[in-house]
C-alpha positions as CSV (number, residue, x, y, z in Angstrom):
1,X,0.0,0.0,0.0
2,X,2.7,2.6,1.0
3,X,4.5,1.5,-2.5
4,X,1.3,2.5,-4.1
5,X,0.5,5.7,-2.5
6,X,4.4,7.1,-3.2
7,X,3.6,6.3,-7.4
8,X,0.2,8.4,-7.3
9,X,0.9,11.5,-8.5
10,X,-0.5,14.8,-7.3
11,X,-1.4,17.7,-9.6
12,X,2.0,19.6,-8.2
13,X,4.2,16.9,-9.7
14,X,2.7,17.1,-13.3
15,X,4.8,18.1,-15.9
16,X,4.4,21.7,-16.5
17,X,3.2,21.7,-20.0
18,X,0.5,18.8,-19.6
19,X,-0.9,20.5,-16.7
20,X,-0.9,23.4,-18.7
21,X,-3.0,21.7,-21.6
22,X,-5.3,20.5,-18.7
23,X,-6.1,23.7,-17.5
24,X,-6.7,25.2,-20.3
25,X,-10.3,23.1,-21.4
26,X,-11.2,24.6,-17.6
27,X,-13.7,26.8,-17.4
28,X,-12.4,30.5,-16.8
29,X,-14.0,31.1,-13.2
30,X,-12.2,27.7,-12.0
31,X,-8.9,28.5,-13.7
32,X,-9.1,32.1,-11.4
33,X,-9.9,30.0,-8.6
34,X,-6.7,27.6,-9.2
35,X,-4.6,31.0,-9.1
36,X,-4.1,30.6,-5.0
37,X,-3.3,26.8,-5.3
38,X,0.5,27.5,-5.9
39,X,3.5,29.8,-6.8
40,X,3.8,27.1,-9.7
41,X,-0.1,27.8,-10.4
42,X,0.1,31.4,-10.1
43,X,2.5,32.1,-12.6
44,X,1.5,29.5,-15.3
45,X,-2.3,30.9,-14.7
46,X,-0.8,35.0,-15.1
47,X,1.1,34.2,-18.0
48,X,-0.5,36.5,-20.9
49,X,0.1,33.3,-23.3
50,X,-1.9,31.3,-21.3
51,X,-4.3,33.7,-21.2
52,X,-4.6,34.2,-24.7
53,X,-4.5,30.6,-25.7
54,X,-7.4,29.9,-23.1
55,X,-9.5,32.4,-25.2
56,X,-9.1,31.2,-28.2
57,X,-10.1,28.0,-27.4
58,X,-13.2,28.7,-25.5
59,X,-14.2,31.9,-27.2
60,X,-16.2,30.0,-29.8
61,X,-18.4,28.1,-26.8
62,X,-19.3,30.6,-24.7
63,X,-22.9,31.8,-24.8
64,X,-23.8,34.4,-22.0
65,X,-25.2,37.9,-21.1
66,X,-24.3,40.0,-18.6
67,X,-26.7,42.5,-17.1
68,X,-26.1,45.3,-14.1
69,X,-28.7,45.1,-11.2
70,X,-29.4,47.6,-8.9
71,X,-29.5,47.6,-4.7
72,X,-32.7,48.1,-2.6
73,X,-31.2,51.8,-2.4
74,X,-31.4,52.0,-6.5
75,X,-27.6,52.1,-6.9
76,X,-25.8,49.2,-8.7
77,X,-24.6,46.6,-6.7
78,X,-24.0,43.6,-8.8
79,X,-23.6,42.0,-12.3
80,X,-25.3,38.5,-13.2
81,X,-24.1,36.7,-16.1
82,X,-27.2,34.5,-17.7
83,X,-26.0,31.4,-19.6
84,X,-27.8,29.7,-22.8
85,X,-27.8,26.1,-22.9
86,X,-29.7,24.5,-25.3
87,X,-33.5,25.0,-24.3
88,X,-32.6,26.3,-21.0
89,X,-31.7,29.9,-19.8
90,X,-30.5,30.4,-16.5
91,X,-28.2,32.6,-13.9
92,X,-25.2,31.0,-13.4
93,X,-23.1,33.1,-11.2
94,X,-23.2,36.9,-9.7
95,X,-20.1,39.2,-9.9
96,X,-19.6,41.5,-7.4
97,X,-19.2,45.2,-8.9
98,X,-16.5,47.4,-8.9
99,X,-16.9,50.7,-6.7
100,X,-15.8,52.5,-10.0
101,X,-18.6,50.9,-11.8
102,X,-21.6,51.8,-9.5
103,X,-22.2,55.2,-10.5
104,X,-25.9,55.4,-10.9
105,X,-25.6,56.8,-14.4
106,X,-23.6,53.9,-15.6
107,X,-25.1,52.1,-18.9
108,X,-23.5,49.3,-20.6
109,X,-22.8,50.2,-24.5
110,X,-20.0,47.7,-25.7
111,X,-18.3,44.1,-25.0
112,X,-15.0,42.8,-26.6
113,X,-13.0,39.5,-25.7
114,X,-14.0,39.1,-22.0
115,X,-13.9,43.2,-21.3
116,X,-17.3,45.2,-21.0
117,X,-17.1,49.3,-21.9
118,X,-19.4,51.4,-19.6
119,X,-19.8,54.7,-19.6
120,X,-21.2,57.3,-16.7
121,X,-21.4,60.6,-16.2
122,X,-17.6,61.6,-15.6
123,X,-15.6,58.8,-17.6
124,X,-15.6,55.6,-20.2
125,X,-15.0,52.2,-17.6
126,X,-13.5,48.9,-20.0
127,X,-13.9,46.6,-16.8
128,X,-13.0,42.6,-16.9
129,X,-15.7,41.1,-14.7
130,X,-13.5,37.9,-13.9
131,X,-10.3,39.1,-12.8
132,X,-12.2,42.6,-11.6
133,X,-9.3,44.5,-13.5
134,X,-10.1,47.9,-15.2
135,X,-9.0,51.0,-17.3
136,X,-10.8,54.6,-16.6
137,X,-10.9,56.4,-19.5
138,X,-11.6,60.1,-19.7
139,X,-14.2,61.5,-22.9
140,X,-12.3,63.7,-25.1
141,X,-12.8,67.7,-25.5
142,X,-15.0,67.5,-21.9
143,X,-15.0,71.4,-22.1
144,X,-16.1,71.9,-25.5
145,X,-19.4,68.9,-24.3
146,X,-22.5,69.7,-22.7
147,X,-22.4,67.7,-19.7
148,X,-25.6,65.5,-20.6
149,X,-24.3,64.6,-23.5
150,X,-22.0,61.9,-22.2
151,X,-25.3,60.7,-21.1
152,X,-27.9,61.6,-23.8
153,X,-29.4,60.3,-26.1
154,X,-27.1,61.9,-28.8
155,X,-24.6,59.2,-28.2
156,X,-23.5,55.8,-29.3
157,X,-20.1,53.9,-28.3
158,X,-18.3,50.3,-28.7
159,X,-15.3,48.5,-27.9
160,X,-13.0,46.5,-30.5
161,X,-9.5,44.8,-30.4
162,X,-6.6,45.3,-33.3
163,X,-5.2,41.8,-33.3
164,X,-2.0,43.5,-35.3
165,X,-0.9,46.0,-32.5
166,X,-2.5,43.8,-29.3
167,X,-4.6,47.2,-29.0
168,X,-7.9,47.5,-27.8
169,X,-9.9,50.7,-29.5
170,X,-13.0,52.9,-27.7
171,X,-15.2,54.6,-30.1
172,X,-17.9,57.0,-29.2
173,X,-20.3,59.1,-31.4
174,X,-22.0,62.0,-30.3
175,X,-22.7,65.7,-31.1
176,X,-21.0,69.5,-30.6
177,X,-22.4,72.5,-31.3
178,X,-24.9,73.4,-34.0
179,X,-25.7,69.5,-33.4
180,X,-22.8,68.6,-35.8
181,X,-22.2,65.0,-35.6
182,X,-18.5,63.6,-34.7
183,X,-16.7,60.3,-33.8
184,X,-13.5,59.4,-32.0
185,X,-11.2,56.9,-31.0
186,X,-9.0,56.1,-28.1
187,X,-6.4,53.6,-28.3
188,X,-5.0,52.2,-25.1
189,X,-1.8,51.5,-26.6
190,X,-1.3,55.1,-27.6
191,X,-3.6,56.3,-24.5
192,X,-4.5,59.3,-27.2
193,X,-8.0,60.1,-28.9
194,X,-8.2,60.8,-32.5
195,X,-10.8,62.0,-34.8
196,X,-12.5,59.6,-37.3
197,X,-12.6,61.1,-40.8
198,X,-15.9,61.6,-42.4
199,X,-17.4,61.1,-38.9
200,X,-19.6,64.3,-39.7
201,X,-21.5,62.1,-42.1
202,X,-23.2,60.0,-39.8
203,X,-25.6,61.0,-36.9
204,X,-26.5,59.2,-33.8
205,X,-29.9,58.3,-34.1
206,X,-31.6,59.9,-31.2
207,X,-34.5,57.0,-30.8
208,X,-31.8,54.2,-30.7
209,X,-29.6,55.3,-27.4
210,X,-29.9,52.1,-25.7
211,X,-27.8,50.2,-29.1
212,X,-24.7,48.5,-28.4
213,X,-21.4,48.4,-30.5
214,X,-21.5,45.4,-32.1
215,X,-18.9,44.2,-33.0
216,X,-18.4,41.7,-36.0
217,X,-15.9,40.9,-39.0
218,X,-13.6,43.1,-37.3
219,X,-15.9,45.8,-37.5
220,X,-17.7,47.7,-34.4
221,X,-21.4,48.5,-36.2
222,X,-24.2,50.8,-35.1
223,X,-27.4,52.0,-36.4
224,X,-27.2,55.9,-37.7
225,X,-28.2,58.4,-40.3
226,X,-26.5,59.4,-43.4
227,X,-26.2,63.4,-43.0
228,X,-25.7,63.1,-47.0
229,X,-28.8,61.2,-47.3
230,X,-31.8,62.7,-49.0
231,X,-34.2,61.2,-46.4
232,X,-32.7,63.2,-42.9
233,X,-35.3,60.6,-41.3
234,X,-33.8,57.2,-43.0
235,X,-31.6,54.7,-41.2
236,X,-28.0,52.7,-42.4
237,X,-26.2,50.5,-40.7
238,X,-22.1,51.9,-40.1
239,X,-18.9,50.1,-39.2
240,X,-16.0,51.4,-38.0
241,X,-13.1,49.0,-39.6
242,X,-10.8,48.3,-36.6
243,X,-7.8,47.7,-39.2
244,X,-8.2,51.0,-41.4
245,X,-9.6,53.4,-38.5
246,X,-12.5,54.1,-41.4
247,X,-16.2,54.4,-41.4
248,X,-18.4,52.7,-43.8
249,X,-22.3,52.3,-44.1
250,X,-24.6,49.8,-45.6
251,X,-28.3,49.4,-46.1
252,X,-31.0,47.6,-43.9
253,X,-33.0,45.4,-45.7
254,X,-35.6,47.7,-46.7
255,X,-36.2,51.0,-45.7
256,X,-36.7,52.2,-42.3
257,X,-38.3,55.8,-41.1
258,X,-36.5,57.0,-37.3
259,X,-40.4,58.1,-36.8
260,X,-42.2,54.7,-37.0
261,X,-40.5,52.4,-36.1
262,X,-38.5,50.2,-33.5
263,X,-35.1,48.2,-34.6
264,X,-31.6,47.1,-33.2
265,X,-28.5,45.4,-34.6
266,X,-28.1,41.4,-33.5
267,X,-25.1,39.2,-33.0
268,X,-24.6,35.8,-31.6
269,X,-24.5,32.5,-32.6
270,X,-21.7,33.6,-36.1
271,X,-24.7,35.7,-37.4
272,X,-25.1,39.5,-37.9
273,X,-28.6,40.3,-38.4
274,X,-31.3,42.9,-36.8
275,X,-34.7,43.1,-35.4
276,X,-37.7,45.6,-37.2
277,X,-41.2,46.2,-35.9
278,X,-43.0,49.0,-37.6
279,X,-46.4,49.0,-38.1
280,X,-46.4,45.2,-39.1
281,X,-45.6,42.2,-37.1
282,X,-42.1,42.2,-35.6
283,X,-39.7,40.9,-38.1
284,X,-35.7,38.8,-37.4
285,X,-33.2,39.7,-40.6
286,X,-29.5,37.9,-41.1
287,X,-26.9,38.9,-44.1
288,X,-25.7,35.7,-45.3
289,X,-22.6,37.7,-46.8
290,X,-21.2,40.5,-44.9
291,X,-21.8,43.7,-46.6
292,X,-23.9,42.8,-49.7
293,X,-27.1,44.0,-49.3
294,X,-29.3,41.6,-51.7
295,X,-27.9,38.7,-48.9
296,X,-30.3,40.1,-46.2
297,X,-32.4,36.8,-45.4
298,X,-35.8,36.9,-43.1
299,X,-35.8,34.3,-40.9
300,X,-39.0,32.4,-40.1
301,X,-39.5,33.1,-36.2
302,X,-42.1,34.5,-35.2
303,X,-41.9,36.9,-32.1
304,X,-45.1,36.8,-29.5
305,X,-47.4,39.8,-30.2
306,X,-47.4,40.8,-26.8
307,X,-46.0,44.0,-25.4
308,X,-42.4,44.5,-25.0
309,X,-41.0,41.2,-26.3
310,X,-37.4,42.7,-27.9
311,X,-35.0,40.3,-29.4
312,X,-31.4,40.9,-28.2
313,X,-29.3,38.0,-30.1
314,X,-28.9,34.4,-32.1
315,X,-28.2,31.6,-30.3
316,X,-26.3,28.4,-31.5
317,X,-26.5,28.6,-35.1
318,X,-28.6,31.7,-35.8
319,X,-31.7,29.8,-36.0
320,X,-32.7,31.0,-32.6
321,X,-32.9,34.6,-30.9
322,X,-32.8,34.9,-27.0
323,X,-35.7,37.2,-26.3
324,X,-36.1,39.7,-23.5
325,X,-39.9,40.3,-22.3
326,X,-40.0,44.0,-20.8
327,X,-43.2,43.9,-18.9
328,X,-41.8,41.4,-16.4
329,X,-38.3,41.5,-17.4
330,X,-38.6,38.0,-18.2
331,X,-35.9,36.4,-21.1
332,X,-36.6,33.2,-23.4
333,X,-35.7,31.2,-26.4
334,X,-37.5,31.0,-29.2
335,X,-37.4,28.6,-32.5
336,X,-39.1,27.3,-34.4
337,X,-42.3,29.5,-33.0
338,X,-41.8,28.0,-30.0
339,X,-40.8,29.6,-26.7
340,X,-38.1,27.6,-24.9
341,X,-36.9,28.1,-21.1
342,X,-37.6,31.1,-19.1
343,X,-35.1,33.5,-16.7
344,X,-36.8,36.6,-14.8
345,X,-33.8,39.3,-14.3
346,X,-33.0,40.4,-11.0
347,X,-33.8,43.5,-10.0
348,X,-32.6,46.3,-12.3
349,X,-33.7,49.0,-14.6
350,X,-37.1,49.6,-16.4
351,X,-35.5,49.0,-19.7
352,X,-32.3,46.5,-18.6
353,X,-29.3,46.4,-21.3
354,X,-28.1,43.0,-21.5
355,X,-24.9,42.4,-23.5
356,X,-23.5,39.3,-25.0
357,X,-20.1,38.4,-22.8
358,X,-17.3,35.9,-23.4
359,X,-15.1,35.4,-20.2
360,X,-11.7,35.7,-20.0
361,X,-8.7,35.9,-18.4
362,X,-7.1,38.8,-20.4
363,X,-5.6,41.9,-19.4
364,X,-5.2,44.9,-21.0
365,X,-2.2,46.5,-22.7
366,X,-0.2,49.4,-21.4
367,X,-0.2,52.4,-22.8
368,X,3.8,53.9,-24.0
């Protein structure tokens, strides 16, 4: 017996790089966990590599939304992370807020490799929910802003990573003076904003101030209208290249007046796609091929007719959208017509902002 017992091994006497291979199929929160088992642990587990290569292979299985809820006092207290498993929708773990993230004007508008972008009153906050790490990021020209603004409605933002430089770039829209529409970036490498060129082209659309950056195609996309336009009232779609530092636009799949009408990008599940409801039943759109506008494909779900039921992504394949139900802030599945498994939030705002999440490890990089 005593032979036996000295030729089991323990985890500590692995070999470094087969424990590393093991530990990287973990999932993310146990791998955080594992940090305090060792010095051997903690430096394998706060390598960047490791880090990296842990995304990579889990990024394509991850299917989650994070959500901010709010305190019996009304401030924010805590972030829930909802998982999608097949027909079942579910909480599966609360993160404890930053204090930097509690400010009661703080709105969710972006999410990008494991790091969520909020904004507030005073600053822009890209915050890693898992490891808790974060970078404050002041808006540019504060002087030259009206104060609401940051806060408005006339103001869109997203959050997107430059694989070639290991940067992570901020964008914002929003107005000045004369209500003359503008767009900037920050780089975290550079810790600088710049202008976008041709920014003055597109406006935020003032109905549409709860829409996320999306990010897709290495692309961050909003919904805005074309100052150039000859309909001031008419909707495109535009992506800010990550690559190129450029704007582009593109066309919805028909037609769609600011005045009449409800819509929002959609990601999730590989797909890039939108939701309309205008005067008709609610309708779910996908483009098969980034970009070319005769690809736009309806899908054949159909939403409940029931107040407040807003589509916020695809799930596995596309072939399904997660659904939130506003009236009792209730989310579900559906395909196939059918509504699968049910999740009521936790307490939070009137009109929650849920946004897709991947979990990581990853840090950010330092500015020079």
């Amino acid at each position: 017996m005593d032979t036996l017992k000295k030729q089991q091994l323990s985890p500590m006497d692995l070999p470094t790089e087969l424990l590393r291979g093991i530990l990287l199929r973990l999932p993310v929160k146990s791998v955080f966990r594992f940090k305090c088992v060792s010095k051997q642990w903690l430096s394998l587990l706060s390598d960047s590599h490791f880090a990296k290569s842990h995304f990579d292979l889990t990024n394509n299985i991850n299917n989650k939304l994070l959500y901010l809820s709010r305190d019996l006092s009304g401030d924010y207290s805590n972030a829930y992370r909802v998982k999608i498993a097949g027909t079942s929708i579910h909480h599966d773990y609360r993160v404890h807020l930053h204090a930097i993230c509690k400010h009661e004007s703080t709105r969710i508008i972006g999410s990008c490799r494991g790091f969520i972008l909020l904004k507030n009153d005073t600053m822009l906050i890209l915050w890693n929910p898992v490891t808790d790490f974060y970078t404050a990021v002041a808006y540019p020209d504060l002087d030259f802003w009206n104060l609401d603004f940051p806060c408005s409605s006339f103001f869109c933002g997203g959050v997107g990573y430059e694989n070639s430089t290991d940067d992570y770039l901020i964008v914002i829209g929003s107005i000045k003076a004369m209500l003359k529409p503008w767009w900037k970036f920050f780089s975290l490498r550079t810790n600088s904003w710049k202008e976008i060129e041709g920014g003055d082209r597109f406006f935020p659309c003032f109905p549409l101030h709860r829409q996320l950056g999306l990010v897709y195609n290495e692309a961050i996309h909003w919904l805005a209208i074309h100052t150039g336009s000859d309909d001031e009232h008419s909707f495109v779609i535009v992506a800010f290249d990550i690559a190129t530092k450029t704007l582009s636009m593109f066309p919805l799949p028909y037609p769609q007046d600011t005045r009449n009408c409800e819509l929002s990008l959609m990601g999730g599940g590989g797909c890039f796609g939108m939701w309309i409801m205008n005067n008709t039943a609610p309708e779910i759109w996908v483009m098969k091929e980034y970009k070319v506008e005769s690809s736009w494909t309806k899908l054949n779900i159909v939403l409940p007719l029931y107040r407040g039921v807003i589509p916020l992504c695809f799930a596995d394949s596309g072939d399904e959208v997660v659904c939130r139900r506003g009236n009792n802030r209730e989310l579900m599945k559906l395909s196939n017509n059918q509504a699968w498994g049910r999740c009521v939030l936790n307490p939070c705002d009137n009109d929650p902002i849920l946004v897709m999440f991947t979990e990581s490890l990853l840090s950010l990089p330092s500015s020079k």
